[in-house]
MDAnalysis code that builds the backbone (N, CA, C; Angstrom):
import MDAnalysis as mda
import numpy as np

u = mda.Universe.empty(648, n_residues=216, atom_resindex=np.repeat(np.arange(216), 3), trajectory=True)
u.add_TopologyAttr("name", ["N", "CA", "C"] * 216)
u.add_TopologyAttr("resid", np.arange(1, 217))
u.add_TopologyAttr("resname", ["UNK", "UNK", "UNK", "UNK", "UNK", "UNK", "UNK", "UNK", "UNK", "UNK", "UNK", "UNK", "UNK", "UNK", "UNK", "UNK", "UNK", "UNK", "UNK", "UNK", "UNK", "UNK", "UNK", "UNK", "UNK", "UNK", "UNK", "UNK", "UNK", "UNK", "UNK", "UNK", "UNK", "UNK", "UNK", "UNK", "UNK", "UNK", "UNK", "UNK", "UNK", "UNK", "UNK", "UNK", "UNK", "UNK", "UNK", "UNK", "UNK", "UNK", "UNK", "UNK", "UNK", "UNK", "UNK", "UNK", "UNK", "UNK", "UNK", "UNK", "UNK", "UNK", "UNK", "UNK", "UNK", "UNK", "UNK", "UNK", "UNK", "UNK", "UNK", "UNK", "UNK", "UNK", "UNK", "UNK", "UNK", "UNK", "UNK", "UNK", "UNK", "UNK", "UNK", "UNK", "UNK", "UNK", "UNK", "UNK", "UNK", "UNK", "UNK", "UNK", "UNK", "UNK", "UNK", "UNK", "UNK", "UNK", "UNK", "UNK", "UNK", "UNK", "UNK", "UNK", "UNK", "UNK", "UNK", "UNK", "UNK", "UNK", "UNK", "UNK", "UNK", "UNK", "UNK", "UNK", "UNK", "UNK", "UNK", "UNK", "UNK", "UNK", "UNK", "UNK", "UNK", "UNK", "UNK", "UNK", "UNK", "UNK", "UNK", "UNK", "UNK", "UNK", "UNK", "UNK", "UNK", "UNK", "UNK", "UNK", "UNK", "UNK", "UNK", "UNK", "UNK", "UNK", "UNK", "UNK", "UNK", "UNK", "UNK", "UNK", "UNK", "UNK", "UNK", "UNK", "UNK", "UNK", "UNK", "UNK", "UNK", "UNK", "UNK", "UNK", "UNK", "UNK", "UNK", "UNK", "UNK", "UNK", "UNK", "UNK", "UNK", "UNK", "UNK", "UNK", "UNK", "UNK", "UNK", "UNK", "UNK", "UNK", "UNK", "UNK", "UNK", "UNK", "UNK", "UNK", "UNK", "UNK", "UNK", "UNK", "UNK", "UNK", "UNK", "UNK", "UNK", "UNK", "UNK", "UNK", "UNK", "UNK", "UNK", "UNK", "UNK", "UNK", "UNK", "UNK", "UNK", "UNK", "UNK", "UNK", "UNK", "UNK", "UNK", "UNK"])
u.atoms.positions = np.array([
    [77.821, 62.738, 126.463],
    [78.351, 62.845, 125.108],
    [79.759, 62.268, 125.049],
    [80.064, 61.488, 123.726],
    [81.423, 60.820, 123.856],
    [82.296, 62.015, 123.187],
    [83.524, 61.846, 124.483],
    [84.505, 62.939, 124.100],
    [85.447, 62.419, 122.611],
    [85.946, 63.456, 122.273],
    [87.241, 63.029, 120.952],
    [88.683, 63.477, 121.112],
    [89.148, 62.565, 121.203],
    [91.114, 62.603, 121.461],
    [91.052, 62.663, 119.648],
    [91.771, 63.949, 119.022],
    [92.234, 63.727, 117.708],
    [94.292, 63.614, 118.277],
    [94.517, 62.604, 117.450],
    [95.801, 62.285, 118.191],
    [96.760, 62.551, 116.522],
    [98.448, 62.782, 116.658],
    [98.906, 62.761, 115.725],
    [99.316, 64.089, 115.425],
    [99.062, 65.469, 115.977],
    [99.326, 66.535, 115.625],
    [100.890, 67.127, 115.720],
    [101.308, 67.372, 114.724],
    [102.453, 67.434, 114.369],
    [103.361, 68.594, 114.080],
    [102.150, 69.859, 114.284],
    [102.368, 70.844, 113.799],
    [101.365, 72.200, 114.649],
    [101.600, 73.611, 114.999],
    [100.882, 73.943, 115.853],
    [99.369, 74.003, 115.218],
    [99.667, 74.469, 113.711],
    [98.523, 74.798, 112.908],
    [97.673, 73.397, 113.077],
    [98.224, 72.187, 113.166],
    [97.144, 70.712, 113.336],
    [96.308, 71.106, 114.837],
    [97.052, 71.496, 115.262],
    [96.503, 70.937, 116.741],
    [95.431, 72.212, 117.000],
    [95.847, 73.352, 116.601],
    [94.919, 74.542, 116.659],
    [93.802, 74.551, 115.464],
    [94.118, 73.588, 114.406],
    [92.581, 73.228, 113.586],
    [91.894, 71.764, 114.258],
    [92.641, 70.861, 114.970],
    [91.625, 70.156, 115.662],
    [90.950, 70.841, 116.546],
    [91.476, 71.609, 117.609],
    [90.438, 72.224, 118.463],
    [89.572, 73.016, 117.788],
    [90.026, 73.718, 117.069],
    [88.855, 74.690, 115.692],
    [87.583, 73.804, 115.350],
    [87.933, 72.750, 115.444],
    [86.918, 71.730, 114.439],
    [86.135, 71.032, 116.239],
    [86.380, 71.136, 117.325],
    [85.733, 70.866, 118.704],
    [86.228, 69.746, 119.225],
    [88.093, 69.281, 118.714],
    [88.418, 68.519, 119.643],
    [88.352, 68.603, 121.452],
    [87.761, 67.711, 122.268],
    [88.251, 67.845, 123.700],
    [89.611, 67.315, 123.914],
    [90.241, 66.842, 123.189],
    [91.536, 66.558, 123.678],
    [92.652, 66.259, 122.436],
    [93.678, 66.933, 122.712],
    [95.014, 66.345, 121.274],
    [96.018, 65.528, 121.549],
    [96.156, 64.449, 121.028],
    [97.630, 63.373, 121.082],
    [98.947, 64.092, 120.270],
    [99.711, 63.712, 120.955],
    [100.914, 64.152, 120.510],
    [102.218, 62.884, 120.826],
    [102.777, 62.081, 119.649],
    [103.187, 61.154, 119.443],
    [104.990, 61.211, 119.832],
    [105.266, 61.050, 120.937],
    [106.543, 60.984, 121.028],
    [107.418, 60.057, 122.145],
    [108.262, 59.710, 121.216],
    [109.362, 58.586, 122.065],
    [108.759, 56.971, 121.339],
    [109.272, 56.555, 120.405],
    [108.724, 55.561, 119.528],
    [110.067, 54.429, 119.833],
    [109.762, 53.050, 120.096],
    [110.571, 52.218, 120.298],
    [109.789, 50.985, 120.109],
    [108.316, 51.190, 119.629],
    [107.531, 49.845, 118.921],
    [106.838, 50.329, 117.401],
    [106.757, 49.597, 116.616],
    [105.963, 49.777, 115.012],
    [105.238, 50.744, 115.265],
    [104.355, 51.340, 114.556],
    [103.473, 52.105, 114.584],
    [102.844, 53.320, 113.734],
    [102.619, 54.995, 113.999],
    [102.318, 55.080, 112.927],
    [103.555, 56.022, 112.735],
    [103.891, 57.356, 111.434],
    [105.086, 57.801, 111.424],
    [104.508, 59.071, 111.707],
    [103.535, 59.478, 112.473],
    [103.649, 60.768, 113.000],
    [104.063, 61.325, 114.300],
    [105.143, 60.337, 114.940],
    [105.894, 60.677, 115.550],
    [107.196, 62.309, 115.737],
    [107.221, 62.632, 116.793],
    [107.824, 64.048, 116.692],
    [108.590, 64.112, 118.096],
    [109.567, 65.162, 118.075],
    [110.920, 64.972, 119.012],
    [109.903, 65.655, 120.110],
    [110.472, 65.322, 121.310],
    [109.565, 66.073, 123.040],
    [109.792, 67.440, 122.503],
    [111.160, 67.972, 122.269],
    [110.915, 69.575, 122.428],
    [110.165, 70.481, 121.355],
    [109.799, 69.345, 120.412],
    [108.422, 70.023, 119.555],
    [107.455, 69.942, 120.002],
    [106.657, 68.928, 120.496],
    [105.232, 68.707, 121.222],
    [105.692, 69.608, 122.173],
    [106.523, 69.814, 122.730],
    [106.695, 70.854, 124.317],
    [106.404, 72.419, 123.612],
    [107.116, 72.644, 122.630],
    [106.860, 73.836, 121.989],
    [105.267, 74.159, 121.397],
    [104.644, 73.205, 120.856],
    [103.819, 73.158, 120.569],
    [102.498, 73.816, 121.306],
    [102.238, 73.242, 122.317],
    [101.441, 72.578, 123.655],
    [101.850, 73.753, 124.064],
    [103.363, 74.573, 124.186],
    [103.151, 76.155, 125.302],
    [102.409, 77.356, 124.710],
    [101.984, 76.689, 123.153],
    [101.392, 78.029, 122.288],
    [99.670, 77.608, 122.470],
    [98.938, 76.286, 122.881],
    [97.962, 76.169, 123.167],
    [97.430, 76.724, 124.602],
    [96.369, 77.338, 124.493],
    [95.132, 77.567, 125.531],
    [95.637, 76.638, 126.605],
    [95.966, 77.182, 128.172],
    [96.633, 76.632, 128.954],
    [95.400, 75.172, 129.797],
    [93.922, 75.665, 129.320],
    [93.154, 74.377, 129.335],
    [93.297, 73.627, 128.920],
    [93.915, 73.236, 127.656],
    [93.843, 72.680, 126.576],
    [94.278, 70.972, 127.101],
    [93.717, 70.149, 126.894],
    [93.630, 68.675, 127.414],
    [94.950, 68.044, 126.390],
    [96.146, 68.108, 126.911],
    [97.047, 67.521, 126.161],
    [97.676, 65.765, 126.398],
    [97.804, 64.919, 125.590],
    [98.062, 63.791, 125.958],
    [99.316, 63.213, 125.124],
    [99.995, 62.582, 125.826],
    [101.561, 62.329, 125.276],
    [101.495, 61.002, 124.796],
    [101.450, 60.460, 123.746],
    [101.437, 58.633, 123.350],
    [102.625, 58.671, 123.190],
    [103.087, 57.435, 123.567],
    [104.745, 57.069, 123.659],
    [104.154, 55.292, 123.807],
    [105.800, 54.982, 122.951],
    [105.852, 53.761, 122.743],
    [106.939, 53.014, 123.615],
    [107.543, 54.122, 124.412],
    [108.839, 53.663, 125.460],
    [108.219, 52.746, 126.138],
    [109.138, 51.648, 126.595],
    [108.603, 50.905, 127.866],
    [109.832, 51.634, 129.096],
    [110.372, 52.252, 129.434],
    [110.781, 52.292, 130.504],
    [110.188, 53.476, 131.349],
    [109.576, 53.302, 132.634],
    [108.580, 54.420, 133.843],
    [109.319, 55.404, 133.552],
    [110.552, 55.871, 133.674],
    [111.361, 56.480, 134.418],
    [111.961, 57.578, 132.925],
    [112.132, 56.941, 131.445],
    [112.276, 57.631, 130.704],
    [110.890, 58.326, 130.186],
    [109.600, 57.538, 130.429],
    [108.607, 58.318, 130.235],
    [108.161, 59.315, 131.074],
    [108.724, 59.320, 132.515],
    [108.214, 60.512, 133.415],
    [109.025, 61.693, 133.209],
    [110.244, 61.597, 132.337],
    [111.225, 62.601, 131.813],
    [110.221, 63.482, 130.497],
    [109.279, 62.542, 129.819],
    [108.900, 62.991, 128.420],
    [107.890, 63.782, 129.299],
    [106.927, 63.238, 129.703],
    [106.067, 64.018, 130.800],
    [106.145, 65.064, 131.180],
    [107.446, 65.532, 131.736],
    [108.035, 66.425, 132.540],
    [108.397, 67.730, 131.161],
    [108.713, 67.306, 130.505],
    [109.201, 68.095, 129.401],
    [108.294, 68.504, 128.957],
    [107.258, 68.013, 128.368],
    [106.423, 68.473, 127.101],
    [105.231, 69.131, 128.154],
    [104.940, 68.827, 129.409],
    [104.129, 69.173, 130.654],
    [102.559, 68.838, 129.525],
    [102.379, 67.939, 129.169],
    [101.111, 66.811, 129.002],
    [100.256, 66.759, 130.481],
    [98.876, 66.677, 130.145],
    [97.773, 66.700, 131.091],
    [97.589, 64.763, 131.284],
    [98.265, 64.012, 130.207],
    [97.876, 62.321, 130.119],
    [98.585, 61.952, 129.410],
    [99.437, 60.683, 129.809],
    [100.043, 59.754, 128.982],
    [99.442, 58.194, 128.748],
    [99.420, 58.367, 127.402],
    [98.759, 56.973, 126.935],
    [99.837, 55.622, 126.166],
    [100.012, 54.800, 127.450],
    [100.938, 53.749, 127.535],
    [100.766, 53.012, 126.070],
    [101.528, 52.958, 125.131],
    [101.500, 51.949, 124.102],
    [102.308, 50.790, 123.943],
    [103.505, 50.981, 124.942],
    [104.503, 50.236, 125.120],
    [104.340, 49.327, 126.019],
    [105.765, 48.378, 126.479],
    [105.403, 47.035, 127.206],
    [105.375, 47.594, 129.106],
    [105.006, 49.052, 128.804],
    [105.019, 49.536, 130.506],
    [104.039, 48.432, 131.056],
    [104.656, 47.717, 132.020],
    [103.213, 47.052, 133.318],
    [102.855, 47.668, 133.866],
    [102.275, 47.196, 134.929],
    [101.022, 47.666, 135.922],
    [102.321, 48.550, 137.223],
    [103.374, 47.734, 137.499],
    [104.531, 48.536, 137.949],
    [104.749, 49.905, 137.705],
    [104.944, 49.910, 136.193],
    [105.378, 50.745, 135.733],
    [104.750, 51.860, 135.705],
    [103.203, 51.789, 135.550],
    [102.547, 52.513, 135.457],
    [102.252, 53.178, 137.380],
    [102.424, 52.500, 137.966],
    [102.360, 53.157, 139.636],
    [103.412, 53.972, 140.195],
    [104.954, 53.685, 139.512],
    [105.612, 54.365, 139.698],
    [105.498, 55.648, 139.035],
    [105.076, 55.506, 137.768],
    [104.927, 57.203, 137.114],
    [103.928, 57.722, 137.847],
    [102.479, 57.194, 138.021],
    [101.548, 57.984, 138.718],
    [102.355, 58.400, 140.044],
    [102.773, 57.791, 140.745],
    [103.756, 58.297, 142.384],
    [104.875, 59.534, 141.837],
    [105.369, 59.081, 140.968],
    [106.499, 60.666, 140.032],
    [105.455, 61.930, 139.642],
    [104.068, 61.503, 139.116],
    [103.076, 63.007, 138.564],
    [102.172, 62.466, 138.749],
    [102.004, 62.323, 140.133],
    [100.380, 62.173, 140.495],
    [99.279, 63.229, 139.816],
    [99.629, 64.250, 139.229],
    [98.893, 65.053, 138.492],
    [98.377, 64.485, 137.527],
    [99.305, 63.795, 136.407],
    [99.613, 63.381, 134.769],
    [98.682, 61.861, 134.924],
    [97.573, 62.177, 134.405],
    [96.436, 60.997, 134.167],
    [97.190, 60.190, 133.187],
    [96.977, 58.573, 133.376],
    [97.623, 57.223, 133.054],
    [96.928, 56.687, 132.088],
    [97.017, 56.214, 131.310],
    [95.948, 55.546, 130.251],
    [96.728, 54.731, 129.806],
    [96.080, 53.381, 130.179],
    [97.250, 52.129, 129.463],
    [96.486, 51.586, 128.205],
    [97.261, 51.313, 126.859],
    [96.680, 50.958, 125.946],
    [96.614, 49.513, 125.889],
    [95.453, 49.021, 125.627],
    [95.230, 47.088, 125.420],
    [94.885, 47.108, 123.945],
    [95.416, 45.981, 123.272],
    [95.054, 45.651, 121.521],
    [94.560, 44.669, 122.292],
    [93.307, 44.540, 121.143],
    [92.277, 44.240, 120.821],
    [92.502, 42.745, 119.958],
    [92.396, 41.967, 120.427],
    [93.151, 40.449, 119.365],
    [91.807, 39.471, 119.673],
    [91.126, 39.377, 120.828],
    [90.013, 38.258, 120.895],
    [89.778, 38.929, 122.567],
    [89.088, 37.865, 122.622],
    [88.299, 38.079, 123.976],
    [89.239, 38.285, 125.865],
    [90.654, 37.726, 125.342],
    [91.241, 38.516, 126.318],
    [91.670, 39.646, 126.931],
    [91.062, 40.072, 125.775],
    [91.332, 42.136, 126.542],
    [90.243, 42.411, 127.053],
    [89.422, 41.633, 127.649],
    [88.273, 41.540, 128.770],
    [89.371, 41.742, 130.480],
    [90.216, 40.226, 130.397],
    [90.678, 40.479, 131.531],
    [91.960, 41.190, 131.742],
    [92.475, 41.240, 130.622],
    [93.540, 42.089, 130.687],
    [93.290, 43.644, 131.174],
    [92.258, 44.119, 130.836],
    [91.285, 45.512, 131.376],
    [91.221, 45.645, 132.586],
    [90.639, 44.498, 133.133],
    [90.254, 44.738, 134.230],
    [91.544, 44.186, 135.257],
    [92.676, 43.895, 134.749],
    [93.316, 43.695, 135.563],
    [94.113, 45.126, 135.927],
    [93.878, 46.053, 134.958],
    [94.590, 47.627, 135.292],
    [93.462, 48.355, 136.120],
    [92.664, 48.276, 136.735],
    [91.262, 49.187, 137.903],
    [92.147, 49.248, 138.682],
    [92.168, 50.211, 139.015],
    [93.027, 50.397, 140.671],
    [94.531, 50.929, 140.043],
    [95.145, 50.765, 139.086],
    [96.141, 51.473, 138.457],
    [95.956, 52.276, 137.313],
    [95.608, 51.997, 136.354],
    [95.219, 53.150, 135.014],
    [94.200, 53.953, 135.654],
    [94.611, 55.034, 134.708],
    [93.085, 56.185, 135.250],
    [91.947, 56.056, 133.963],
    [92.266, 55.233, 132.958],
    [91.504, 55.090, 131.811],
    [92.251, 53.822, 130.922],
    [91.606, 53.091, 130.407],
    [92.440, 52.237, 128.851],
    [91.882, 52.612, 127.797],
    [92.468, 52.765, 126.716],
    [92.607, 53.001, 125.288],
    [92.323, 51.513, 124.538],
    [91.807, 50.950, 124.282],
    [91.532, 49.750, 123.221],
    [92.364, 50.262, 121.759],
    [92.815, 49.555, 121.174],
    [93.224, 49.269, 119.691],
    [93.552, 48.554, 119.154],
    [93.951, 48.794, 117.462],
    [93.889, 47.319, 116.910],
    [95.665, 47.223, 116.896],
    [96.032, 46.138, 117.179],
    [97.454, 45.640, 116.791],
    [97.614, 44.311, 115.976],
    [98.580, 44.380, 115.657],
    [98.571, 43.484, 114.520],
    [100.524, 42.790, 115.398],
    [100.105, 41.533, 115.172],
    [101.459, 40.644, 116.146],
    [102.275, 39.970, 115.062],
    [101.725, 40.610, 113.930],
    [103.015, 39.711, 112.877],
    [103.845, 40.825, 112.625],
    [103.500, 41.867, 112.994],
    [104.668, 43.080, 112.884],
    [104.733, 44.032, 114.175],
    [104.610, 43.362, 115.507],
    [104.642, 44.173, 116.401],
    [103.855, 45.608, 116.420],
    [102.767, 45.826, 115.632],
    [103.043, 47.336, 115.445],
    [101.212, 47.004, 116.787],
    [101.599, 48.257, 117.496],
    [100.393, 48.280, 118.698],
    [99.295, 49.252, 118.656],
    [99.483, 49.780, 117.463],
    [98.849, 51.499, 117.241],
    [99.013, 51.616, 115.576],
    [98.362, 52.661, 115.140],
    [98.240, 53.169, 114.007],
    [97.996, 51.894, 112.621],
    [97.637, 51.305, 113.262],
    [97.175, 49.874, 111.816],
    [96.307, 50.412, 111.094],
    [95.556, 51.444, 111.157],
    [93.850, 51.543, 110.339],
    [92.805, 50.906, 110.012],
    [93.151, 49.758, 111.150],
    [92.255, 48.563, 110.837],
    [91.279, 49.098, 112.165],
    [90.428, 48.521, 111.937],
    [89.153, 47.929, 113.128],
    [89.754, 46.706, 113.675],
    [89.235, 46.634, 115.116],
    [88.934, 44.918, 115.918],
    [87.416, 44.933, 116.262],
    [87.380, 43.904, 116.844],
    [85.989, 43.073, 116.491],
    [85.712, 44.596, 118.194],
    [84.439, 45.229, 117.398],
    [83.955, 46.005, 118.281],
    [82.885, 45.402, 119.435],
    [82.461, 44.285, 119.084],
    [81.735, 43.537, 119.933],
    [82.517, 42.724, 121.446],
    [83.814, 43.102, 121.051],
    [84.597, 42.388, 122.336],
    [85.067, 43.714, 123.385],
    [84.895, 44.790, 122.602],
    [85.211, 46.406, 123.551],
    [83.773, 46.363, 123.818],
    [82.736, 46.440, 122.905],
    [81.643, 46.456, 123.761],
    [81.282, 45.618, 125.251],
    [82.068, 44.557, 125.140],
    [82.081, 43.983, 126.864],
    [82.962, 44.319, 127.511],
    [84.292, 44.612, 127.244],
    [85.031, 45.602, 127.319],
    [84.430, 46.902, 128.891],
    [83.552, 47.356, 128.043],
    [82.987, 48.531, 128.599],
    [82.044, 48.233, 129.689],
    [81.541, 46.961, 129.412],
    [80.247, 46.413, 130.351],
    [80.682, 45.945, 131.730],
    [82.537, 45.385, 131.342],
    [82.969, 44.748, 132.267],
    [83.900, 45.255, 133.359],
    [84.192, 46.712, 133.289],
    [85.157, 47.309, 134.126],
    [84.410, 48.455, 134.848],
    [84.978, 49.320, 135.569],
    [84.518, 50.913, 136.063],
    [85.521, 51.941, 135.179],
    [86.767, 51.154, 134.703],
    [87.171, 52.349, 133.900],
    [87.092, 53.082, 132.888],
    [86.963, 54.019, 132.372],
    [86.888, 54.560, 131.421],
    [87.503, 54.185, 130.355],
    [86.580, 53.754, 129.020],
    [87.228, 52.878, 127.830],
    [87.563, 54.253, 126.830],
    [88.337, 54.175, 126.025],
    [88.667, 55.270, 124.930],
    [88.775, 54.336, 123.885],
    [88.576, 54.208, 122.670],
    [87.923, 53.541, 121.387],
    [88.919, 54.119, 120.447],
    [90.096, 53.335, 120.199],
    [91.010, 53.739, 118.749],
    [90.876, 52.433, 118.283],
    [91.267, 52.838, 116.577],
    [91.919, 51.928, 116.175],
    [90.614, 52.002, 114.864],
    [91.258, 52.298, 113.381],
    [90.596, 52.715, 112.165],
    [89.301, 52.968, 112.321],
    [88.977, 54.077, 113.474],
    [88.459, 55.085, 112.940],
    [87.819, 56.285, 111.959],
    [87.030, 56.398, 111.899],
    [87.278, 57.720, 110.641],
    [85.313, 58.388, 110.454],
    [85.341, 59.458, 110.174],
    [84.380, 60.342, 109.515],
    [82.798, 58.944, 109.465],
    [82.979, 58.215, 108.799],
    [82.278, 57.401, 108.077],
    [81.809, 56.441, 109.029],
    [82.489, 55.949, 109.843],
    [82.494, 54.566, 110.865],
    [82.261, 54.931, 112.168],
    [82.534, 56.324, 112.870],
    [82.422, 56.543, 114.154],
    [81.085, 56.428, 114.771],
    [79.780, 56.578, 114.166],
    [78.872, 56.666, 114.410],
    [78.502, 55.092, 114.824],
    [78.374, 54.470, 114.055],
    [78.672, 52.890, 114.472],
    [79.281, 52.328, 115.196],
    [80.770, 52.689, 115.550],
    [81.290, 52.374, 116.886],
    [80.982, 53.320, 117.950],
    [80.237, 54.243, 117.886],
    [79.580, 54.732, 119.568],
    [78.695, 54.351, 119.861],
    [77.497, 54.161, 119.186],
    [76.656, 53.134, 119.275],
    [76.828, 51.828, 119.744],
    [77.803, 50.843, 118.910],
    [78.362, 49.490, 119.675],
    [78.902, 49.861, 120.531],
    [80.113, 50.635, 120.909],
    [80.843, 50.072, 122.300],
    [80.203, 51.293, 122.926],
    [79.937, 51.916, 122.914],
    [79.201, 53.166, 123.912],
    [80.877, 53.673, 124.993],
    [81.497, 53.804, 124.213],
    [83.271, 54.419, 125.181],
    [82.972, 55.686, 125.558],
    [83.844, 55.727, 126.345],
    [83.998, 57.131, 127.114],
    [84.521, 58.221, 126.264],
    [85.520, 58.112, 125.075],
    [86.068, 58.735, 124.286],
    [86.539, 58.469, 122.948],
    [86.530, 58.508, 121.815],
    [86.810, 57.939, 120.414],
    [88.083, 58.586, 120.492],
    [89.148, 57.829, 119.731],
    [90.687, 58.475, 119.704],
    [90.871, 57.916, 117.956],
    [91.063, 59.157, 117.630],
    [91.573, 58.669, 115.927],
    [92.831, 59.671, 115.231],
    [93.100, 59.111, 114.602],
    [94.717, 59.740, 113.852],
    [94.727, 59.722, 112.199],
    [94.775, 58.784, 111.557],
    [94.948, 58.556, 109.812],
    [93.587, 58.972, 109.706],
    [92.503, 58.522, 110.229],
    [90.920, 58.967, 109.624],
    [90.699, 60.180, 109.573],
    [91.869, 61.429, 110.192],
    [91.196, 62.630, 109.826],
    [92.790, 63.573, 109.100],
    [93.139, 62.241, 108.789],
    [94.740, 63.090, 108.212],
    [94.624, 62.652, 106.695],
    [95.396, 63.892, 105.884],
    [95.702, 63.867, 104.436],
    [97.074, 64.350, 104.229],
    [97.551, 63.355, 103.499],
    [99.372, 63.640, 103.484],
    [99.832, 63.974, 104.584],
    [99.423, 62.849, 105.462],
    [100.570, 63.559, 106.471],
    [100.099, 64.666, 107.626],
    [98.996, 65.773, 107.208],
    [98.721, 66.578, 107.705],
    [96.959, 66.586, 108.261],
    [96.731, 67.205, 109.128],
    [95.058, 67.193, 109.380],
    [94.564, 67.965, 108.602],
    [93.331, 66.858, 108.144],
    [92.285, 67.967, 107.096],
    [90.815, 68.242, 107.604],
    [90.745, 69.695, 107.986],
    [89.899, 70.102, 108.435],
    [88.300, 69.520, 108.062],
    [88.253, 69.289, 106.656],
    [86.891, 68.927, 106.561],
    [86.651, 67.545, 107.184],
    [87.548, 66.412, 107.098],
    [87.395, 65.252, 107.866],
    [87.195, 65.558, 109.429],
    [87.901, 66.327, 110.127],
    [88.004, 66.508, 111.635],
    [86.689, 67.171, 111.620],
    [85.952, 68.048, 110.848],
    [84.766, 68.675, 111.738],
    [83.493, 67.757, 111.249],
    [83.869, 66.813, 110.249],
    [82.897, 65.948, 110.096],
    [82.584, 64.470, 110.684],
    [84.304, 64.184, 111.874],
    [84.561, 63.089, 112.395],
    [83.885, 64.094, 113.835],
    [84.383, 64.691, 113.922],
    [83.667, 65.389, 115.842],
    [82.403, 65.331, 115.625],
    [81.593, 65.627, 114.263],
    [80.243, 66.359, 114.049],
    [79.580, 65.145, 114.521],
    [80.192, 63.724, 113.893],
    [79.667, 62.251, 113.582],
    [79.744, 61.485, 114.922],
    [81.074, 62.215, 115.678],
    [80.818, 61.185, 117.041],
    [79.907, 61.707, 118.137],
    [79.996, 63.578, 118.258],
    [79.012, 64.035, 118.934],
    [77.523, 64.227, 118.360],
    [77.379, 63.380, 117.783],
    [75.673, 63.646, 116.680],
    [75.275, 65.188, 116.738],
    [76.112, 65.780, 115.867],
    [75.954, 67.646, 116.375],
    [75.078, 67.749, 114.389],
])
């Protein structure tokens, strides 16, 4: 069954109605230094947040920092189970944090632009513990939160072509997920605006986006 990262929670009540609604895992958006979306929030809120959740609870830190060394600080703080690279971290960068929290699972994010995020994928095996696909858009830098789709037929090889575990963002929502698990068959769907209203998560979208990706 494909798991669901609901990412974006901003508030304890979000993150305790995504799991309500059968998230396996919550994003929590902090340390922004590329475009993206504005549900960004300071470390010692996600840290506050995250100590009032179920100590199982699968927490993941998206950050847009590129530097190893200020992200193994955010890590350390907010004590996240996974950080999902959105920034210009390399393959470097990413070995030194795993060697700092060999615990704290790595997930490097690749946008989705044409058929080179085939090898760009597979050039992270042996360093990421997972990649995140999404859509970015290069006339405004922004690497995350567009609400657009990319061509799902190029993650579908994507998936055919690595051992790592693919995670599927990028305009998402209630309506469309069913169609992209089917095409790319990912390890995990990750969505943010498709289950938010003003700003905030709305329960009927989240239990009808989990309902739609786990065919429940």
């Amino acid at each position: 069954m494909t798991l669901v990262k609901i990412c974006g929670n901003t508030t304890l009540e979000d993150a305790r109605m995504s799991l309500a609604a059968g998230a396996d895992m919550l994003g929590f958006l902090v340390g922004q230094e590329k475009p993206t979306v504005r549900t960004f929030i300071e470390p010692e809120a996600a840290r506050a947040i995250i100590a009032e959740l179920p100590a199982e609870t699968f927490t993941v830190l998206v950050t847009t920092v590129f530097d190893a060394t200020r992200i193994i600080g955010l890590a350390e703080m907010t004590a996240v189970k996974a950080v999902q690279f959105h920034g210009g971290t390399d393959a470097d960068g990413i070995l030194k944090f795993k060697k700092a929290l060999p615990h704290v699972r790595a997930w490097k994010v690749v946008n989705v632009f044409d058929e080179t995020a085939i090898a760009e994928v597979k050039s992270y095996e042996g360093i990421a513990d997972a990649v995140t696909l999404d859509t970015g858009n290069r006339a405004t830098g922004q690497v995350g939160g567009t609400g657009q789709t990319h061509d799902w037929s190029v993650s579908r090889r994507v998936v055919e072509s690595t051992s790592l575990p693919i995670i599927l963002a990028g305009g998402l929502n209630p309506e469309n997920v069913e169609e992209a698990i089917r095409t790319v068959h990912p390890y995990a769907v990750d969505v943010n605006s498709g289950v938010t209203t003003d700003g905030k998560k709305d329960a009927e979208k989240l239990k009808q986006f989990i309902r739609n990706a786990k065919g429940i």
